[in-house]
N, C-alpha and C positions, 0 to 999 in steps of 0.2 A: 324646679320647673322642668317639664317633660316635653319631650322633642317628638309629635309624632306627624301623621301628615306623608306626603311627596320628602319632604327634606329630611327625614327619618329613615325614609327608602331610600333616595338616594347614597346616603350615609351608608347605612348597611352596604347596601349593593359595591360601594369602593373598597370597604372592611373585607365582604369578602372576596372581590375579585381579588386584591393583593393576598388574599392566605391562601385561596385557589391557585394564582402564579408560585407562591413561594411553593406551596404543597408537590403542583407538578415536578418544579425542579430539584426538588428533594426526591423526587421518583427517577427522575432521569438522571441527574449529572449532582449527587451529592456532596462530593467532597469538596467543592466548593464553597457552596454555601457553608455545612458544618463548617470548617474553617474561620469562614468570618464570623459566624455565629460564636462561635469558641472563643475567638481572640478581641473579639471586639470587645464583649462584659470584663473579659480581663484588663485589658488596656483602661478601662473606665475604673474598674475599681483600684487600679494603681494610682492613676490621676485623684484618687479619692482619697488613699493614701496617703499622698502627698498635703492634699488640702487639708487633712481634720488628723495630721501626724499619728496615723494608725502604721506602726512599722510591719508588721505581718500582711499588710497589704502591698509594702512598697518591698520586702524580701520577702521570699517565702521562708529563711531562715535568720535567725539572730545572726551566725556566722559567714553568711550568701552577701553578695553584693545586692544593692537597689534597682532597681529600674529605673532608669534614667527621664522624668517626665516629657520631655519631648519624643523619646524612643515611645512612651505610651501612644502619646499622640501621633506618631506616625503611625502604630500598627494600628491605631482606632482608624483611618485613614485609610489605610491599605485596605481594612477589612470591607470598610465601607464602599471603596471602589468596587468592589466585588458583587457584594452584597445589592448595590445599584440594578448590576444587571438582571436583573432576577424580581424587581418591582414592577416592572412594570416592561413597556417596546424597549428591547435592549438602543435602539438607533438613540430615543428619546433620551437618554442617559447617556449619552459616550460625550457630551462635552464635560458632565461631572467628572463621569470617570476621565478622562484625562488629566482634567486640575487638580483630582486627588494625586494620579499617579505622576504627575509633575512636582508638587509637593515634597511628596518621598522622598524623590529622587533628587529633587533641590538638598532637603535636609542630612543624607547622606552623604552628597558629593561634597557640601560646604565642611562639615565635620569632618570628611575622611582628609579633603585639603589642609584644615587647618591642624590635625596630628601629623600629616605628610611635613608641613613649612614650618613647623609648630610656633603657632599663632591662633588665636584665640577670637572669634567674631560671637562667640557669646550665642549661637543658633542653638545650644542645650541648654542656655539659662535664661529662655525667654519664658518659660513658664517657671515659677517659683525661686526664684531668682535669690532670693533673701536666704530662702532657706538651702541652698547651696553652696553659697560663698562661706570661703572661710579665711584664715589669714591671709590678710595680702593680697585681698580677692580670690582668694585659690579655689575652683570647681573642685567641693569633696563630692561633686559625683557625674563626673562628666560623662558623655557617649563616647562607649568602649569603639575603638577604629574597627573590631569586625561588625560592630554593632552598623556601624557607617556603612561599610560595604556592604552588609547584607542588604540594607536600605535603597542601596542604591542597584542593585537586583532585582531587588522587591518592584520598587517602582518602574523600570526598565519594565519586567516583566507585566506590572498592570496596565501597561499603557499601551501593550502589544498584544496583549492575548485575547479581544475580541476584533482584530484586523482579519482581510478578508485575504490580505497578501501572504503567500505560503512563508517568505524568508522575511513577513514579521513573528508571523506565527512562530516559527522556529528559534528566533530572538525572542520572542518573550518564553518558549521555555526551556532553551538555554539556559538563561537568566534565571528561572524557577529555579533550575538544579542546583545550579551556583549558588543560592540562598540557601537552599535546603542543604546542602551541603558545609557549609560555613554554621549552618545556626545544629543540625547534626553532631560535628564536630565540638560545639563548646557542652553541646547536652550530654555528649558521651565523656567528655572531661570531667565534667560535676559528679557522672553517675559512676565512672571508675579510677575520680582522684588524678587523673593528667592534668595540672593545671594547664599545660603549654598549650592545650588545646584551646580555655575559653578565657588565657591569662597572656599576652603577648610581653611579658617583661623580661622575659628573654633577645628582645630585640632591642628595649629604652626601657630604661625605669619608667621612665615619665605617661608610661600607656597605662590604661584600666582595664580591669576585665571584664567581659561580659556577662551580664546576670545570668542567671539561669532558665527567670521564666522571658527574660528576652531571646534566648535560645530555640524553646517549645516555642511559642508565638511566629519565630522568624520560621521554623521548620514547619508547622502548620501552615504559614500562610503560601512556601514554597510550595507543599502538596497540593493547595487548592488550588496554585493559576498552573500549576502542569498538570492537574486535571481536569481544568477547567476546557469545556467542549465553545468551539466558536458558535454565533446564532446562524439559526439555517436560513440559506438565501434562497431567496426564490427565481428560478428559472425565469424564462424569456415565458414560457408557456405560462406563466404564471403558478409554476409546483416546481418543486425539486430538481433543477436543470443541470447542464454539465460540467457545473461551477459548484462541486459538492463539499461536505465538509471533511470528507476521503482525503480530495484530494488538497485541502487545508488545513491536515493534520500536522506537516512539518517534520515531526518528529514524534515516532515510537512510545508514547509515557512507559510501554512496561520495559524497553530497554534501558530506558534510564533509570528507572526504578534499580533493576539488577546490579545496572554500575556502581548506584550508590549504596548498596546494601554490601555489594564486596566490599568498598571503600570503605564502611563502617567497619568492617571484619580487619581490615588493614590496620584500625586506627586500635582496637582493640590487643591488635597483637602489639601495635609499636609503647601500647599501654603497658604492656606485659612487660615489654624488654624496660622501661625506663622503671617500672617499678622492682624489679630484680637488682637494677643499678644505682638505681638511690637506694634501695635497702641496705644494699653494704655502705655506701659513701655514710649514710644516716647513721650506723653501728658504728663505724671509725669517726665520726663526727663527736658522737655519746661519748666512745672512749676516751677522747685525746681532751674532750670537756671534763670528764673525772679525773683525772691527771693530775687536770689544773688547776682542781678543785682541792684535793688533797693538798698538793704542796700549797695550796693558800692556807689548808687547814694547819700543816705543819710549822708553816711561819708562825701564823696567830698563837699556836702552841708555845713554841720559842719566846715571840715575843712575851708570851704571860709570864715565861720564866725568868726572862730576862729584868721584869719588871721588880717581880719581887724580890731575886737576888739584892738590886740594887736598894731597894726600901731597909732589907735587912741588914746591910751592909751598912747605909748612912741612917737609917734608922729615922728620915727623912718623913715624914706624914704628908708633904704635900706630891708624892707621888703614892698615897693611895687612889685617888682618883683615876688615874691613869691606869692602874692595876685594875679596878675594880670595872670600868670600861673596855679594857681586854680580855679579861675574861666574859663579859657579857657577851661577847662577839666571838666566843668560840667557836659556836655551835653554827652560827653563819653559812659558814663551807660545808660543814657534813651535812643538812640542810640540802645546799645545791646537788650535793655528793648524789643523795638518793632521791631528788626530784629526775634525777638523767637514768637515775639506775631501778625504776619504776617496774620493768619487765625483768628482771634479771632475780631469780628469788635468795639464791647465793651469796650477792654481793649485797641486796637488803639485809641478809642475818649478821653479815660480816659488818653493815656500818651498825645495826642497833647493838650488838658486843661494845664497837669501840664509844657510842655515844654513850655508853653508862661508865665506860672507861674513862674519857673525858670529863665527864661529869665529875666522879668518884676523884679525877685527878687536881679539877679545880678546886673542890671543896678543902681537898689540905691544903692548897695555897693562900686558901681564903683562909683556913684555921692558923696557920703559920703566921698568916700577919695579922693577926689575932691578938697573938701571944709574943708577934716584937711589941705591938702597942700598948701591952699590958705590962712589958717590962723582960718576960721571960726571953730574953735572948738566946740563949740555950737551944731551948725545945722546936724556935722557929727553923734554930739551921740545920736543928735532925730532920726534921721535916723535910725542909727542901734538898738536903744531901739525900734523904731515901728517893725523892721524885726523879732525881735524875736517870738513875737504871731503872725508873718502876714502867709497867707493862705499856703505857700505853701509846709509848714510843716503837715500841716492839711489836705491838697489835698494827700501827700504822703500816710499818714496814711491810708485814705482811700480806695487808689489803693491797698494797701499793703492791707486791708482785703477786697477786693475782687478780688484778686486773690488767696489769702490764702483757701476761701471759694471754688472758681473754682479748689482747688488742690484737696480738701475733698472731691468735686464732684465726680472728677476724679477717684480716688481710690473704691472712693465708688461703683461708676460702675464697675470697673476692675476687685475688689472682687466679684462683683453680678457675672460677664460674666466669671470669670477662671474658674470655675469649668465646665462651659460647652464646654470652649476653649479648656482646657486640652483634656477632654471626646474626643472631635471632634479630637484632635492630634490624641490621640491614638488609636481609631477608624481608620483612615486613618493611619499609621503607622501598625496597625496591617494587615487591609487589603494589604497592600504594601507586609509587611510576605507574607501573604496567596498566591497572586500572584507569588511572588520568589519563595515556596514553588512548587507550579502548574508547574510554569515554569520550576523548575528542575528536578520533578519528569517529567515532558513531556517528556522533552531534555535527563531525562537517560532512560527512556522506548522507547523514537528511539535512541538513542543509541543503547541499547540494541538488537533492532530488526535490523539496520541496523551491527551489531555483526553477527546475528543468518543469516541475509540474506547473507553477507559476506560467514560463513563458508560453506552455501548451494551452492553460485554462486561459490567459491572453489572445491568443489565437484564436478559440474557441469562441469569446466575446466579443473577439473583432468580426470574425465571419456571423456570427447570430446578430451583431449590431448592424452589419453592413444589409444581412437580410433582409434583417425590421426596417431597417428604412426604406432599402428596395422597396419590399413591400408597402412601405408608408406611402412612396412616390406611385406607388401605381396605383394604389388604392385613390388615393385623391385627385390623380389624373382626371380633366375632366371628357375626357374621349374613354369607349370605350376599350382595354389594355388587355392583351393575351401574353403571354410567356410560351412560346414553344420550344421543343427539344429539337436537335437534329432529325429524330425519326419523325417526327411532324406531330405530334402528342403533345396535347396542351397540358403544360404543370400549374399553372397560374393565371386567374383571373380575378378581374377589380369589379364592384357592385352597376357599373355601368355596361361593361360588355356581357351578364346578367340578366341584367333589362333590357338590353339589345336582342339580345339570341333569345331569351324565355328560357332558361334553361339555371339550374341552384349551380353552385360551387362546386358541390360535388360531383353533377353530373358533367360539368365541363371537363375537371380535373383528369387527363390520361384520357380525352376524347382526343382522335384524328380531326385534324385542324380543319381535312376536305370536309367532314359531314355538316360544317359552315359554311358551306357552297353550294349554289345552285348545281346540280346531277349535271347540266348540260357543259359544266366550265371544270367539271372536277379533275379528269385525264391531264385538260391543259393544264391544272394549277399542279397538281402534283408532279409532272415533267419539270415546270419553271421551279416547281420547289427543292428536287435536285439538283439539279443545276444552280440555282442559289449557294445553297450547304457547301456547293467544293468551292466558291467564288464571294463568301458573305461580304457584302457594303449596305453601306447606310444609304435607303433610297428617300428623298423626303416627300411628305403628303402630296397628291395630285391628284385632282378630277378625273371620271373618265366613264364616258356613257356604259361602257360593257361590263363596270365592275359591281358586282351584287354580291351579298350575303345571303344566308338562308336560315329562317327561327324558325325556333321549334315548330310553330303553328302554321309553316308552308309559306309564311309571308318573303316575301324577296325585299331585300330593301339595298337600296344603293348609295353606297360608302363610297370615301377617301382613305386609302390606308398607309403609313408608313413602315419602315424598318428599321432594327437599330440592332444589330450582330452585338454580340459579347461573349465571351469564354468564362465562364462559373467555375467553382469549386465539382461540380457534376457536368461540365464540359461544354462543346458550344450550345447556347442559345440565342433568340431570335424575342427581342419583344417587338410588341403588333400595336400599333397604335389605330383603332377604324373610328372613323368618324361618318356616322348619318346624315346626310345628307339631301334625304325626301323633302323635309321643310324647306332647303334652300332651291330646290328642284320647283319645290310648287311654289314657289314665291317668283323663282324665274318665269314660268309663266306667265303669272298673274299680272308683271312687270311686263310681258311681252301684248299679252290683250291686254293689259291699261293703255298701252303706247299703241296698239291700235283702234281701242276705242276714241284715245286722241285725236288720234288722226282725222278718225270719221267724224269726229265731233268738229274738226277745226275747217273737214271737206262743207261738212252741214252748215257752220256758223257763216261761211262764204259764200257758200250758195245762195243762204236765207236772207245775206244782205244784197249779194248782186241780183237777186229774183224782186226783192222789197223797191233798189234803186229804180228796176229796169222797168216794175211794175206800177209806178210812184210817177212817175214822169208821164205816159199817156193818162195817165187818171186825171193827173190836174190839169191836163189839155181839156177832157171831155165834163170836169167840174166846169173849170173856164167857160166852155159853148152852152153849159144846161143855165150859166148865170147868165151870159147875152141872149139866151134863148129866152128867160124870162122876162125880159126887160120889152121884148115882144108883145106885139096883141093875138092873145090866146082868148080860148075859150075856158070855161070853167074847168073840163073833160080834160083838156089841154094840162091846162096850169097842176091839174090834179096828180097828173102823169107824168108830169115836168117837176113834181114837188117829189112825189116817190123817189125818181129815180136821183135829183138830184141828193136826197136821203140816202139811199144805198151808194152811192159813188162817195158821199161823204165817211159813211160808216166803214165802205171799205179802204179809204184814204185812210181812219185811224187805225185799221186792222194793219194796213200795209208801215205806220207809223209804230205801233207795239214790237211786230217781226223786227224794224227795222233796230230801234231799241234793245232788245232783248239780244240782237247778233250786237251790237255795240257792247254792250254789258259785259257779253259774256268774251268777248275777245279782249276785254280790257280797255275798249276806245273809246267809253262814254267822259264824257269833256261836261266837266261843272266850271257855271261861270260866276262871277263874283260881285254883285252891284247892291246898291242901297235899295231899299225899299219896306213900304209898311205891308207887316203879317196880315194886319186886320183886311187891307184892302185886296189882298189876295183871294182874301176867305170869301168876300164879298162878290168878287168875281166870280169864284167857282159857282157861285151857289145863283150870279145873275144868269149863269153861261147855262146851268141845269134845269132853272126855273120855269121855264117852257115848258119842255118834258115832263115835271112834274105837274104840270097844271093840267094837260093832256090827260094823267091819267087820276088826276080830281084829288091830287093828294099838297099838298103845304110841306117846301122848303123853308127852314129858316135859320136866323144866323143868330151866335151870343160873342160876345169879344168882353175878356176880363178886364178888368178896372187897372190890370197892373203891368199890361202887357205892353211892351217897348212900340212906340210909332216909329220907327227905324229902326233896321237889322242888317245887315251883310250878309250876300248868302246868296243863292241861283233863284229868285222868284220862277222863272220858269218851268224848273224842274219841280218849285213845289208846286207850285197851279195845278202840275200834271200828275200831282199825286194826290191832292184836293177832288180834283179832275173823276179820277178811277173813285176813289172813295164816293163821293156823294153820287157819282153816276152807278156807280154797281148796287149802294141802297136804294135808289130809287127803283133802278129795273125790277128788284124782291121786295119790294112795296105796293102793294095793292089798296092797302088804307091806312086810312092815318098822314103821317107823315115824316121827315128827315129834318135832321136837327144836326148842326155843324156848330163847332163852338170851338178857341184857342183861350189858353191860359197860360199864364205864366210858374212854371215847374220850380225851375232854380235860375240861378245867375249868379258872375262871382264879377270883377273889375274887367275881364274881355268878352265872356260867353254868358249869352242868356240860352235855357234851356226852354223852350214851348212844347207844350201838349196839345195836340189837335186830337178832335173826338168826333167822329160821325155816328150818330144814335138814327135808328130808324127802328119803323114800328112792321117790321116785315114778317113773315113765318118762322122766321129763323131757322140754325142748323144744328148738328150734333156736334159732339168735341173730338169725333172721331174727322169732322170733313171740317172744321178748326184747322187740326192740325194739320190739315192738306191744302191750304189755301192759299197757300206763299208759296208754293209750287209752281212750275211750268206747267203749263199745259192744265192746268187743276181747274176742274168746276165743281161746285154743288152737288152732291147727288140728291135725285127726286124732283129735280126743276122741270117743268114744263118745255114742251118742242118752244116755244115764242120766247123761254129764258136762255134756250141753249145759244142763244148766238154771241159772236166772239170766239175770240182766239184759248182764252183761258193764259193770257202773260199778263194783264193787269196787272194784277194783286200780288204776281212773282215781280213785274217791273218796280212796283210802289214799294217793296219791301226792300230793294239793291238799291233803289235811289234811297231811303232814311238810313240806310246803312252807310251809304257815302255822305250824307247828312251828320253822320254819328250818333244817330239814333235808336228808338226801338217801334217797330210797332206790332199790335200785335188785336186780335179778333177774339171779342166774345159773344155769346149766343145761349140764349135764356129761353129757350123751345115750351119749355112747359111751364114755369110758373108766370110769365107772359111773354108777351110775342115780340121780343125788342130783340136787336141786335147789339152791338157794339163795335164800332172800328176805332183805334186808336192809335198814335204814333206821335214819338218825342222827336224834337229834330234840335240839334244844338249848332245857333246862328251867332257870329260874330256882333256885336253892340257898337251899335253907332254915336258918337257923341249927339245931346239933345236928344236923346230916343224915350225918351219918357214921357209918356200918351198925358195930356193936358186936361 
C-alpha cells in the first residue's frame, strides 16, 4: 500500500528537514556529530555481540579484552546525548539530553564506587547477566575502573556542554579532556605494549583492564563534547547580542588539544623507559627459568640411572615399570629448555645436540634391561658401566656453563643500561608533571576568565533586562511618557506621546524637549529646566491653566505633566509623564452650562408656577361672575356673549391648569393619589364631558369596555380622566368627519396588578412619523394645522405621557396619513386590583 497525498508531504518534508539540520551541522561544527555517528554503530554492534555470541564483535582481537555490555550501552548513550542536539531546536532536547547524561554518570560513579569499597551492585551485569557470571558468581568481564571514570567525564561533560554559563561550559570540557585523556592513555598502551597504562594490576589484582575499543570510543567521544560549539542565543534585539558564544567558549580547545598531545609524547617515552627495563628483567627471567629447567633435566637423568642400576642389580621386573615411565619423561625439561630459549639460535643447536644425546643415551638403558630380562646379566652391566662417563653428562655440563655465562652477560648489561633507563623514566615522568601542571594551570586561568566573562555577560543581562522593562513600563503607560537627558534631548518615547505630538519614534528620538512647547512659554521652560537639572525631585501631576503642549500640526493642547528624576547607566535622566486634558476641559464646561441651564430651568419652573397660581385665582373670580351673570335675564345677543366669553375664561383656566402641571411635573411635586374606582366609568365620563364638542362639530363619540375588564382598580381616577381628558379632546379638535372611538381592555394581570389598554381611534387627517415622534414633547404641535387648530399650550400630550409613566405605563401615537385617515392614540396604565373587581 502506497502513501501519497498531504501525509506523504508531510512525511518527506520531516525526512528532510532532519537531513537538512544534520547536513548543516556537519558543515559547521563536525566533530561532534562524526563522533557519535562513529561510536554509537559501534557500541550497537558490540551489544550485538553479546546477544548472538559473535566474539569479534565483542573484541576486536582473540587475545584483547571484551567490552563490557553496559560500557556499550553507555557510550550508545553518550553518543546519543550528542547526537540529540543536532535533530532538531537544541532547547527542545536538553531534557533528553540530560537523562542521558545523568545515566552515564550514574553508571560510572556506581562502578568506580564499588572497585573503590570493593563491593559489587551488579550495574555491569544488568545486561547479559548469564553470560558473565562464572564460578562463584564471579563477573569474567566486569567495567575496567578507568572504564568508570572515563564514564563519569563523559557524562559530566554531556550534561554541561550546551549551558549557556561560561564555568559550566568550562566544566564540561575540562571533563572532555579528562576522558580523552584517560581513554588516550589505554589506546596508546595497546598500540605500544604498556599494559600499566590500560591494565591497573599494578595497584590490586582484583582490577580489569580496559578493552581497547573502549579506549577509541571514550577518546572519540571526549573530542566531540570539547568540540562541540554551544547553540547560539539570541540577543535582546532579537539577533546575536552581547551574550555571545565568544564569550561562552570557557576554555581554548586548541590549548588543550597541545597539552594533550605532549602528554601523549610523555606516555610514549615513559613506554620506552619500561620497555628497555623489562627487557632485561624478561632475559634474566628466561635465564634463571633454563637453569631450572636443566637441573630438572639432570635429575630425571639420574633418576633413569638410578632406576636401572637397581633392576640390574635385584633383577627385580616389577620395577620395570617405574623405569620405563622415567625414561618417557626425559625429554620433559629439554622441552621446556627450548620453548624459553626460542630467540637464542646458539643455545637451540646446543639443546638439539644434547636431545639426540639423550635419546641415543636412553635407548641403551632400554637395551640393557633388555638383556637383564633375557637372562644376559653380563652384557646389561657393560652397558650401564659404559653410560656412566658417556657424553651426555658432559654435553650437559657444558650447556649449563654457557648459559650460566649468557645470564652474567645479561645482568652485566642491565647494570651498565639502569642507570640511564632509570634517568630516561624519570625524565619522562617528570615531564608528564610538567604538562599536568600546564594543563591545570591553563584549564584554571580559563576557568577563571570564563568566571570573570560570566559575571560581566551577567551584568550585561541585568542592565538590557532592566531596559526591556523600563521600557516595557513606559510603553504601556497609559499617559503619554518622554525620557529626557540632562541636555533637554528626548531618547525615549511610548506609542501615546506619538499620538499626542503627531510626530514617529524616530522623529521624537534626540529632539529638544522645547520644540513641544508653545514659542510663547519656551525661554521660561528652558530657564525652569535648568534650574530643575542642578536641584532634580519628583513633582506629581497637577492641573494648571497656563500649561500647553505644542503638535506637529500647530495644535496646542493642555496637559498635566509630572516628573520623576533617575540616574541611568548614561547618567541623569528625567521621565515625563503628560496627560491631555481637552476632554476633561470640555466636559468642565459642559457641567458648568448644564448647571446653569439648571438654574434657569429651575428660575423658569417657578416662575411658570407662581404666574399659573397668581393667574388661576382672578380667573375663577371672573368664571364665578360670568355663572351668576347667567343665571340673569339676558337677552339672546347677551347670553351669546356671556357663553363666548365664559368659554375663553374656561379654556384659559385649563391652559393656566396644564402650565400649572407641567412646573409640578417637572419639579418633581406631582402628588398621585390612591382610591377605588371603576375604569369603565371613567372612560364614560371622558367621553360624556367631550360629547357636546363633538356634536358641535357633527361628528360621533363613542365608547367599547371589554368583557374582561376589572369593575374596581386602585389607582388616582383623577389623574386618569385627565389623560382620557387630553386624548379624546385632542381627536376631536383633528376631527372634521367621522368620528372618535375610545375603548379599554384588559392587557395582563397577575394576583396584585392588572394591566389596561386605553385606545383613542379617530377618523381625523392624520400626521407623519416624523411629528409621531414629536408629540410627547413640550411645547410640540402638529405641523400643518390650521390658525383655529393652533390653540393651546402644546403640554397636553407631554402632561398625558409623565402621568402613564407614573402610572407605569406606555403610551404611545400612530397615524395612517395615507392608506386611510385614522389616527391612533394609545397607553397601558398598570392599576392595583381590588378584591370583587371582576365586571359581572
Amino acid at each position: 500500500m502506497t502513501t501519497s497525498g498531504p501525509i506523504a508531504s508531510a512525511t518527506h518534508d520531516r525526512k528532510s528537514a532532519v537531513l537538512v539540520s544534520l547536513f548543516d551541522y556537519i558543515k559547521k561544527n563536525p566533530p561532534g556529530l562524526v563522533a557519535s555517528l562513529l561510536v554509537a554503530p559501534a557500541a550497537i554492534l558490540v551489544l550485538a555481540g553479546w546477544a548472538f555470541e559473535v566474539e569479534p564483535l565483542k573484541r576486536i582481537h582473540p587475545s584483547f579484552v571484551a567490552m563490557n555490555p553496559i560500557t556499550a550501552l553507555g557510550f550508545l548513550l553518550a553518543a546519543a546525548s550528542i547526537l540529540f542536539a543536532y535533530l532538531g531546536d537544541r532547547g527542545s532536547f536538553a531534557p533528553a539530553r540530560t537523562v542521558l547524561g545523568l545515566t552515564v554518570l550514574a553508571i560510572g560513579a556506581v562502578k568506580l564506587f564499588n572497585w573503590v569499597t570493593d563491593t559489587d551492585s551488579g550495574v555491569d551485569r544488568l545486561l547479559f547477566a548469564g553470560k558473565l557470571s562464572g564460578p562463584g558468581d564471579i563477573n569474567t568481564n566486569p567495567m575496567a575502573p578507568n572504564t568508570a571514570l572515563n564514564f563519569v567525564f563523559i557524562g559530566l561533560s554531556a550534561l554541561f556542554v550546551y549551558s549557556e554559563r561560561p564555568w559550566a561550559r568550562a566544566i564540561s570540557q575540562v571533563c572532555a579532556v579528562a576522558a580523552v585523556t584517560i581513554a588516550t592513555a589505554g589506546v596508546a598502551g595497546y598500540t605500544f605494549g604498556v599494559s600499566g597504562l590500560y591494565d591497573l594490576d599494578g595497584i590490586s589484582r582484583r582490577l580489569f583492564p580496559m578493552a581497547l575499543h573502549t579506549g577509541i570510543c571514550g577518546m572519540l567521544l571526549g573530542f566531540g563534547l570539547l568540540w562541540s560549539k554551544p547553540p547560539a542565543k539570541k540577543g535582546i534585539a532579537g539577533k546575536s547580542g552581547p551574550i555571545d558564544s565568544e564569550i561562552l567558549e570557557g576554555v581554548n580547545p586548541r590549548a588543550v588539544i597541545t597539552a594533550v598531545i605532549f602528554l601523549f609524547v610523555v606516555l610514549v617515552a615513559s613506554w620506552w623507559g619500561q620497555t628497555q627495563s623489562n627487557g632485561s628483567f624478561q632475559r634474566a627471567l628466561i635465564t634463571q627459568s633454563v637453569l631450572t629447567e636443566i637441573e630438572a633435566q639432570r635429575a630425571a637423568l639420574h633418576e633413569a640411572e638410578s632406576l636401572e642400576r637397581g633392576y640390574i642389580i635385584t633383577s627385580d621386573e616389577s620395577d620395570l615399570p617405574d623405569l620405563e615411565q622415567a625414561l618417557a619423561l626425559l625429554m620433559e625439561p629439554l622441552n621446556a629448555i627450548e620453548s624459553l630459549s626460542a630467540n637464542d639460535t646458539e643455545q637451540l643447536l646446543l639443546i638439539d645436540r644434547l636431545r639426540s644425546e639423550i635419546a641415543a643415551w636412553a635407548g641403551s638403558l632400554r637395551q640393557a634391561a633388555e638383556f637383564e630380562k633375557a637372562g644376559d646379566h653380563q652384557a646389561a652391566v657393560e652397558i650401564v658401566e659404559k653410560n656412566v662417563d658417556s657424553e651426555v653428562l658432559l654435553s650437559i655440563d657444558v650447556l649449563v656453563s654457557e648459559i650460566e655465562q649468557n645470564a652474567r652477560e645479561i645482568f652485566e648489561r642491565r647494570q651498565i643500561a639502569h642507570d640511564e633507563i632509570i634517568r630516561a623514566v624519570w625524565l619522562a615522568e617528570g615531564l608528564g608533571l610538567l604538562i599536568v601542571v600546564f594543563l591545570t594551570v591553563t584549564l584554571a586561568l580559563q576557568f577563571r576568565r570564563a568566571i570573570k566573562s560570566e559575571r560581566e555577560a551577567r551584568q550585561v543581562r541585568a542592565v538590557a533586562t532592566q531596559a526591556k522593562s523600563f521600557s516595557q513600563i513606559i510603553e504601556s503607560a497609559p499617559d503619554a511618557m518622554l525620557v529626557v537627558d540632562r541636555a533637554g534631548l528626548i531618547v525615549l518615547s511610548n506609542l501615546q506621546a506619538q499620538e499626542l505630538f503627531e510626530y514617529s519614534e524616530r522623529e521624537l528620538r534626540d529632539r529638544p524637549v522645547e520644540t513641544l512647547i508653545p514659542e510663547r512659554y519656551r525661554e521660561k521652560h528652558k530657564t525652569l529646566r535648568h534650574r530643575y537639572a542642578n536641584v532634580p525631585t519628583a513633582r506629581r501631576m497637577a492641573s494648571s491653566s497656563e500649561l500647553f503642549t505644542l503638535a506637529k500640526s500647530g495644535r496646542e493642547i493642555p496637559v498635566e505633566v509630572s516628573l520623576s528624576p533617575f540616574v541611568g547607566s548614561e547618567g541623569q535622566r528625567v521621565v515625563v509623564a503628560i496627560r491631555d486634558i481637552s476632554e476633561r476641559i470640555r466636559l468642565e464646561h459642559q457641567a458648568e452650562q448644564a448647571e446653569v441651564a439648571q438654574a434657569a430651568n429651575v428660575a423658569k419652573t417657578g416662575f411658570l408656577a407662581s404666574m399659573s397660581h397668581e393667574l388661576r385665582t382672578p380667573l375663577n373670580g371672573v368664571i364665578g361672575n360670568l355663572e351668576l351673570l347667567a343665571q340673569s335675564d339676558l337677552s339672546q345677543d347677551q347670553e351669546e356673549l356671556l357663553l363666548d366669553a365664559d368659554k375663553a375664561a374656561k379654556s384659559l383656566l385649563a391652559l393656566i391648569g396644564n402650565v400649572l402641571d407641567f412646573s409640578k411635573i417637572e419639579a418633581g411635586k406631582l402628588q398621585i393619589e390612591t382610591a377605588e374606582f371603576d375604569p369603565a366609568a371613567i372612560l364614560h365620563e371622558a367621553i360624556d364631558i367631550v360629547q357636546s364638542r363633538a356634536r358641535q362639530k357633527g361628528i360621533q363619540a363613542t365608547v367599547s369596555i371589554g368583557i374582561d375588564v376589572p369593575s374596581l382598580v386602585k389607582g388616582d381616577p383623577t389623574r386618569l380622566r385627565q389623560i382620557l381628558l387630553n386624548l379624546i379632546g385632542n381627536s376631536i379638535k383633528f376631527t372634521a368627519v367621522g368620528g372618535v372611538h375610545a375603548s379599554v381592555s384588559l392587557k395582563d394581570r397577575d394576583d396584585r396588578i392588572c394591566q389596561l389598554l386605553f385606545q383613542v381611534h379617530d377618523s381625523g387627517k392624520g400626521f407623519g412619523s416624523d411629528t409621531a415622534n414629536n408629540l410627547f414633547k413640550p411645547f410640540a404641535q402638529a405641523a400643518g394645522n390650521s390658525p383655529d387648530n393652533m390653540e393651546g399650550t402644546g403640554l397636553g400630550l407631554s402632561i398625558c405621557k409623565s402621568l402613564v409613566d407614573t402610572f407605569g405605563g406606555k403610551s404611545r401615537v400612530k397615524a395612517f396619513p395615507v392608506l386611510a385617515r385614522v389616527s391612533n392614540s394609545r397607553f397601558l396604565s398598570k392599576l392595583l386590583k381590588s378584591p370583587a373587581s371582576l365586571r359581572q
